[in-house]
Structures are given as C-alpha cells and as structure tokens.
C-alpha positions in Angstrom: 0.0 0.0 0.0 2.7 2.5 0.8 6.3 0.8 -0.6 8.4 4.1 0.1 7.7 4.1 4.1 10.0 2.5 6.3 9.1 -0.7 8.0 9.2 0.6 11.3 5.5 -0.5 12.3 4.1 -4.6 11.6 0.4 -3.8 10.6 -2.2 -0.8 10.9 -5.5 0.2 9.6 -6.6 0.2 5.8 -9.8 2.8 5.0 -10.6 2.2 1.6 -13.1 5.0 1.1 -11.3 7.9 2.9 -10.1 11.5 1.0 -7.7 14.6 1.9 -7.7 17.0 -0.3 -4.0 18.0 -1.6 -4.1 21.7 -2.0 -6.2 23.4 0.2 -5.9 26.8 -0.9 -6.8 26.1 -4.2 -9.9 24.9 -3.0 -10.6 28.5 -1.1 -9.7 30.4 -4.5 -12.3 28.0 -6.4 -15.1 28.7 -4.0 -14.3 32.7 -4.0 -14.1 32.5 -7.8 -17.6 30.5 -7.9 -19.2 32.8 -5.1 -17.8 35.8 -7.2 -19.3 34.7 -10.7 -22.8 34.8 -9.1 -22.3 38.2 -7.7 -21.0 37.7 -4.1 -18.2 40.9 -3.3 -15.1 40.2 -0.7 -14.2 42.1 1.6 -10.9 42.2 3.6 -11.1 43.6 7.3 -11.1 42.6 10.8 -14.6 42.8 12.1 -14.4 43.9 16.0 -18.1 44.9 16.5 -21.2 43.6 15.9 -24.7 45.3 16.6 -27.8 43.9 16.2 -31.5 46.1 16.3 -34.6 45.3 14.3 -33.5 46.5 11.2 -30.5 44.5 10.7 -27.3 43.9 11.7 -24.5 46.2 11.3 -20.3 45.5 11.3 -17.8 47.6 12.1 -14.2 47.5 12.1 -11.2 50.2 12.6 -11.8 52.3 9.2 -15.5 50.7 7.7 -19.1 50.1 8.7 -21.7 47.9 6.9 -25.3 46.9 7.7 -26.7 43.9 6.6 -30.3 42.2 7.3 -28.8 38.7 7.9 -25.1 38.1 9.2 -23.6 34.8 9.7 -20.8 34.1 12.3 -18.6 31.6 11.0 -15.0 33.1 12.0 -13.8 29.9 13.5 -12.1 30.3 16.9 -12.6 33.9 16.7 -16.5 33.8 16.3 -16.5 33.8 20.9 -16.2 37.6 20.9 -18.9 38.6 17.8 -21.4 35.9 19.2 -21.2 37.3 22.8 -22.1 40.4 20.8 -24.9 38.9 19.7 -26.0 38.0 23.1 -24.9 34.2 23.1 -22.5 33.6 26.1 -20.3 30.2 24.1 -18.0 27.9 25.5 -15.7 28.4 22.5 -12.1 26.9 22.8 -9.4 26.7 20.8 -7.7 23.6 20.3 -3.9 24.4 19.0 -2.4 22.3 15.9 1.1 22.9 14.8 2.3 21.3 11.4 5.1 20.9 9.3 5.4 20.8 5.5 8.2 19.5 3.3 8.8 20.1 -0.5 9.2 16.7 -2.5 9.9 16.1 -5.9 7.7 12.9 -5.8 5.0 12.1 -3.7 6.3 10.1 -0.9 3.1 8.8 0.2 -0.5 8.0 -1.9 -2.6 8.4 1.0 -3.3 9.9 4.5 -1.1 7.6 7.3 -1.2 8.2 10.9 1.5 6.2 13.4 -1.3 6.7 16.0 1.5 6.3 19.1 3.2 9.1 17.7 -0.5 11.8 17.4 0.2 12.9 14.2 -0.5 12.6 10.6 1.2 12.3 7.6 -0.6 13.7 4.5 0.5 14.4 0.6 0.1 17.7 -0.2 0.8 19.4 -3.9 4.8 19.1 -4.1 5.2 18.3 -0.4 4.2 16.3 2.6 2.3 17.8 5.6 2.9 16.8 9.2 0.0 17.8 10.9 -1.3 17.2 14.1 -1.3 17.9 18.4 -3.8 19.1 20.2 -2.7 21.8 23.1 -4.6 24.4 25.0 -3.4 27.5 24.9 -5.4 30.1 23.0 -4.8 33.0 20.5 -2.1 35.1 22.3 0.6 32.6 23.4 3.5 32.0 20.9 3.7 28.8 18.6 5.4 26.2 20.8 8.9 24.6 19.8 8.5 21.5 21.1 5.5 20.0 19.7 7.2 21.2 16.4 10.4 19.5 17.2 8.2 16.2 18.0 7.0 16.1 14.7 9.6 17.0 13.2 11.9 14.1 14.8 8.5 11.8 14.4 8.1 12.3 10.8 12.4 11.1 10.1 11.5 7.8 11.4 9.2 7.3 8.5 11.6 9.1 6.0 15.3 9.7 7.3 16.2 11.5 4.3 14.2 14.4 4.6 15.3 18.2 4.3 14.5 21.3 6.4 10.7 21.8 6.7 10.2 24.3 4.5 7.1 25.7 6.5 6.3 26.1 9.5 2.6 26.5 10.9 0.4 26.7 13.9 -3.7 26.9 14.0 -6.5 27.4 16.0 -9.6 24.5 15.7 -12.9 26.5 17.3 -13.9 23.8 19.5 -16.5 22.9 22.2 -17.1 20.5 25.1 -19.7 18.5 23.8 -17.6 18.4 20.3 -20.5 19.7 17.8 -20.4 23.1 16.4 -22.9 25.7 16.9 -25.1 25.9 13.8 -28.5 27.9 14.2 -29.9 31.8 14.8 -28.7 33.9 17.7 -30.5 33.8 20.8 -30.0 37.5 21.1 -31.2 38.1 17.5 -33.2 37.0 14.8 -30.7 38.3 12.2 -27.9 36.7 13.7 -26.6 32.9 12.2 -24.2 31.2 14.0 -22.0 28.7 12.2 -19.0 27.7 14.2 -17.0 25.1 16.1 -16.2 22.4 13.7 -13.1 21.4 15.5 -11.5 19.6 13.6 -13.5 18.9 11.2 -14.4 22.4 9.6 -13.5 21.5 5.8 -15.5 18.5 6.0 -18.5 19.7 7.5 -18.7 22.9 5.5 -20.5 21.9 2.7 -23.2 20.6 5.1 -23.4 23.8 6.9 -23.6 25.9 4.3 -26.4 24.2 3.1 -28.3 24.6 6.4 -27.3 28.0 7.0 -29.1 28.8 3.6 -32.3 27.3 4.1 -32.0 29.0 7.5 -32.1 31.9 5.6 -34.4 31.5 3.4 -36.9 29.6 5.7 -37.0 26.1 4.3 -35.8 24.5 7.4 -37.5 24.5 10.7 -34.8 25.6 13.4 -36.2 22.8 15.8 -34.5 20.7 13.6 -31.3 21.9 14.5 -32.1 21.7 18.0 -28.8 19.6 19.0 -26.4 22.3 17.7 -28.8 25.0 19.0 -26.6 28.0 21.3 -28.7 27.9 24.2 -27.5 24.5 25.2 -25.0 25.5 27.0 -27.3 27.6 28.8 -27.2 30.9 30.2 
C-alpha cells in the first residue's frame, strides 16, 4: 500500500473509502471564484463589533461600517467575541495544531497515514508532505510552541530519514467545544444573527453541510427545531 515508508510498524488500519484533499488553498480560491461569478463581493477587514437592532445587523471595524439584514458568524475560533455580541454567552475553545510541510519532488506517500502512538498525521500535499497534528490548549495570544514542532519533526524522520529542512512552519486554532459539535442555528439574542462555528477539527469536511443549512436557514426552508442539537442555548445561560 505505501512501498516508500519504512518498515518501522508490523500492521495498521486500511480505509478504503477515505479522501484529503491535496491543495487546500486552491480549493478556497475556487469557492471565491464560484461565489464571485454569481455576484458575491469580498471584503478584507477585521470585524471587532457587531450590533444587532430590528433592522438589521450592522459591522464595524477600525476604518469601515456595513449593515446587513442577515449576518452569519462563521470566524472559527474567533467567532466567541462577535457571538457574545450577539447576546450568546459560548463555550468556545481553541484547540492548538502545529504542522510541518516538506517540499518533494515525488509524492512520498498516496494516502493519508497516521502512526497513531506518535498523534500525528502524515498527508501528501501538492509538491510536499504535511505533518499535521497535536492538540494543546493555549489560546490565540501565546506563541507557537517549539516543542511540539520539534516532535514532529523528529517523528516524521523515522518514517523518511532523508528528509530536508521543513520548509514551512505553521500553527492553527480549531474553534472547539465540550460537547464536540459546532454551533449551527440563529442567535439567541437576534433574529438576524446565524451562528455557524466550532467544527473542530472537522471544519472542511462539515462545511459543505453547513452551508447548506445555513441557507435554508435563511431562506426559511428549514424549521430551526431541527437543529435543536447544535442549537446556542444548550449551553445555557
């Protein structure tokens, strides 16, 4: 199944059926290009207020303002502070992943493998292999940690010894919660507020899903009661 990884490990776990996909950002530049061809318009800024009345929702930021009648939260691990706005009081957490990538001339692997003992995985990416993985709690403001770099870095040579410098170096911030499901569903502080956050670590793969019910959220073709389980208020007050 894999010939080019070393035969450090007598037997694993074969899923037929799974996918990665290789090159992330193009994926992000197809969607904008899709969502641009039917008339969406991006807009680069940080968004530090939010204020909700009757009419709408307006967002503001250090140098713009704009008023919407719907607005949908889905900033990942920084959606806490805009949905608190809103009037939702959420749990949100983030869980810390570092990873590593190396440039390759050839892929060196044809599939996803994770040494499980080790907590990380080993991915082909477009030109290079990603070693991805960790979970630490730590929040947005503490610096990237060396160490859980280091252990992947030292993990991933006992697969392939031959390796070169990493030729990136990255850390990220899963929005996560303690019952692990995301929040999906309108504000309990305002009608025109949509939440849509805390995926974990599973926010490509569930995005399709929840843009779907985020739009017949919007457009009424979905009773909310539905969507009880991922509902804000369960975590109460």
């Amino acid at each position: 199944l894999q010939p080019g990884l070393q035969a450090t490990h007598a037997r694993g776990l074969y899923f037929p059926h799974s996918m990665n996909v290789a090159d992330p950002s193009l994926v992000m530049r197809r969607l904008f290009d899709a969502a641009a061809a039917r008339g969406a318009l991006l807009v680069r800024a940080e968004v530090t207020s939010l204020r909700a009345d009757a009419g709408g929702v307006e967002l503001g930021g250090s140098d713009f303002r704009v008023k919407a009648k719907t607005v949908v939260i889905a900033a990942g691990a920084r959606s806490r502070a805009l949905a608190a706005q809103a009037g939702d009081s959420i749990p949100l957490e983030t869980e810390r992943g570092y990873h590593l990538e190396f440039l390759t001339d050839a892929p060196l692997l044809n599939r996803p493998v994770c040494p499980v003992d080790l907590g990380f995985y080993m991915t082909p990416m477009a030109g290079r292999l990603r070693v991805a993985g960790t979970v630490e709690l730590g929040g947005h403001a503490a610096p990237a940690n060396a160490r859980r770099l280091a252990l992947l870095d030292r993990g991933v040579r006992q697969f392939f010894p031959d390796l070169g410098r990493a030729s990136s170096e990255w850390l990220g911030f899963r929005p996560s919660l303690p019952d692990s499901r995301p929040v999906i569903g309108w504000s309990r502080g305002s009608s025109r507020v949509i939440h849509a956050f805390g995926h974990g670590h599973l926010g490509l793969t569930l995005a399709p899903i929840t843009a779907r019910l985020v739009a017949e959220l919007i457009g009424r073709r979905i009773d909310a009661s539905r969507l009880a389980p991922f509902a804000a208020d369960r975590f109460g007050a």
